[in-house]
C-alpha positions in Angstrom: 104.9 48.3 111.0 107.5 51.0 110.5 109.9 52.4 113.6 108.4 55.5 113.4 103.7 53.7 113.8 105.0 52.1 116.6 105.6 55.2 118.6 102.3 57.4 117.0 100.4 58.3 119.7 96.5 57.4 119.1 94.4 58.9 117.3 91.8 60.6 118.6 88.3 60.0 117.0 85.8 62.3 115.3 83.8 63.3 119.0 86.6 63.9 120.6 88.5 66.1 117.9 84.7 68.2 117.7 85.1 68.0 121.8 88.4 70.0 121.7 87.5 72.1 118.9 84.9 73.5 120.6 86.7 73.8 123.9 89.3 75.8 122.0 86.7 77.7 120.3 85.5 78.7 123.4 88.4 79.6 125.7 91.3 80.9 122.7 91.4 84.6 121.6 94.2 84.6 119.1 94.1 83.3 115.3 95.7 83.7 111.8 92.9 85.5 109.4 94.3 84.5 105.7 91.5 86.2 102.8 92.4 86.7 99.1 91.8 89.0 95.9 92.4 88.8 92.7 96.0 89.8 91.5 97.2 90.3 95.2 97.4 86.9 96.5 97.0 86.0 99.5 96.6 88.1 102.9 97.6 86.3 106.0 97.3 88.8 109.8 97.1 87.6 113.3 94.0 88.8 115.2 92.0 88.3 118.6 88.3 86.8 118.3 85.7 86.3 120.4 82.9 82.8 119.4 79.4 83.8 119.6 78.2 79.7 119.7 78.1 79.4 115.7 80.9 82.2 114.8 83.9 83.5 115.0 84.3 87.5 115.3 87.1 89.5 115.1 87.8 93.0 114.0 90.3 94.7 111.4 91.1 98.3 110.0 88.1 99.3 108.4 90.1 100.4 105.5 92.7 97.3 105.4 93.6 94.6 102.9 91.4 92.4 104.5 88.3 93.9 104.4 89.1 94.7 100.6 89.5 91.1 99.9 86.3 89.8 102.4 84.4 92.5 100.2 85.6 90.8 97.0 85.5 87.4 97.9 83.6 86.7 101.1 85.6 83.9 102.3 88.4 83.2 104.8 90.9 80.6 106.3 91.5 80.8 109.8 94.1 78.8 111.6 93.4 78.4 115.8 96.4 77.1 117.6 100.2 75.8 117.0 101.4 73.8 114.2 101.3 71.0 116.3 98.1 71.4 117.6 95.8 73.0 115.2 91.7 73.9 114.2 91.8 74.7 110.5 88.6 76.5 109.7 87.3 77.8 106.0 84.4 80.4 106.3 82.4 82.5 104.3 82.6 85.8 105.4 80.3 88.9 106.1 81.4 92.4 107.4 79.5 94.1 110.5 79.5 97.7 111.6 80.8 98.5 114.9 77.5 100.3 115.9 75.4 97.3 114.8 76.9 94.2 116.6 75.6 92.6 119.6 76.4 94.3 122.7 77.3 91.2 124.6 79.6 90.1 122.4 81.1 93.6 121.6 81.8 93.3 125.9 83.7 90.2 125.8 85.5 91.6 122.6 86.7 94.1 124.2 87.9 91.6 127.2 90.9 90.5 124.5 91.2 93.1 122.0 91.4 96.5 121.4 88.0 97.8 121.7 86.7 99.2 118.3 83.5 101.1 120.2 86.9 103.6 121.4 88.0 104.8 117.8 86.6 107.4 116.1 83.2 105.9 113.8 84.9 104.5 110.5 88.2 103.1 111.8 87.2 99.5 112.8 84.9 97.0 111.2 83.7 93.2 112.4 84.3 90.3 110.7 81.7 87.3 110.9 83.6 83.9 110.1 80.8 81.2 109.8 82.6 78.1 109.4 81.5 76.1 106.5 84.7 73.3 107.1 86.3 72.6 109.9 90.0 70.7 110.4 91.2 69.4 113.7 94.6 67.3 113.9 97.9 67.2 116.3 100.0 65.7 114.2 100.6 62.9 111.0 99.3 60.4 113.1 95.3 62.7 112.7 96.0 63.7 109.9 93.4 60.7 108.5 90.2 61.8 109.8 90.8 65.7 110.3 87.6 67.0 108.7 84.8 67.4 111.7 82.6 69.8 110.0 81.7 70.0 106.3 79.0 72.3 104.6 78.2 74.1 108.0 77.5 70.7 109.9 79.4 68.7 111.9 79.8 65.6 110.8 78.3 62.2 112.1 80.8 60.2 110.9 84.6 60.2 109.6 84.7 61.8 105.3 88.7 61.5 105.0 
């Protein structure tokens, strides 16, 4: 055993890291949206969401980078937490007008964000992020076993 096993914390296993990724889920409000395009790379801004049980949904300049590249490639990586602590989640992605969200979740939207219902029609869009893969680790020592959700379902067992 090297210096540095012996002091690893434990790992935690595959119900537990889906236990505090939905806890986080649930009670965090800030993440890192990153979307691409072709021939402008890659588009990394920090926003507020709200989870809806199966989604994350956040909101964005109607007009911005990110909508451009969620119109061209409907996909997204979103990073929930600190480096040491993280939820790595890819999505596909799907744009919603303001008008045509649910009202109960445009209420607690507006609990930790700017509320997009007060611009004038056209600034603001949604963003649905349905997680197709989901990543949870706090550190080397999780790095083995990270993967809790894969094609839209958590998993049952361990894949990496």
């Amino acid at each position: 055993m090297l210096p540095h096993e012996a002091s690893s914390p434990t790992p935690r296993d595959l119900a537990g890291r889906q236990a505090a990724a939905h806890r986080r889920l649930e009670s965090g409000h800030q993440l890192w949206l990153a979307t691409g395009s072709d021939g402008l790379g890659a588009h990394l801004i920090p926003v507020a969401f709200v989870w809806d049980g199966s989604a994350l949904i956040t909101a964005t300049f109607a007009h911005s980078r990110t909508v451009h590249n969620v119109r061209a490639h409907p996909r997204a990586r979103v990073a929930v937490g600190t480096t040491a602590d993280v939820i790595m989640i890819d999505t596909s992605s799907s744009l919603i007008d303001v008008a045509e969200l649910d009202a109960k979740i445009t209420e607690r939207y507006a609990v930790v964000s700017t509320d997009p219902r007060n611009a004038p029609e056209g600034t603001f869009v949604y963003l649905r992020l349905q997680p197709r893969r989901i990543q949870v680790w706090n550190g080397l020592h999780e790095f083995a076993g990270r993967t809790v959700m894969a094609g839209g379902r958590w998993l049952d067992a361990p894949i990496d």
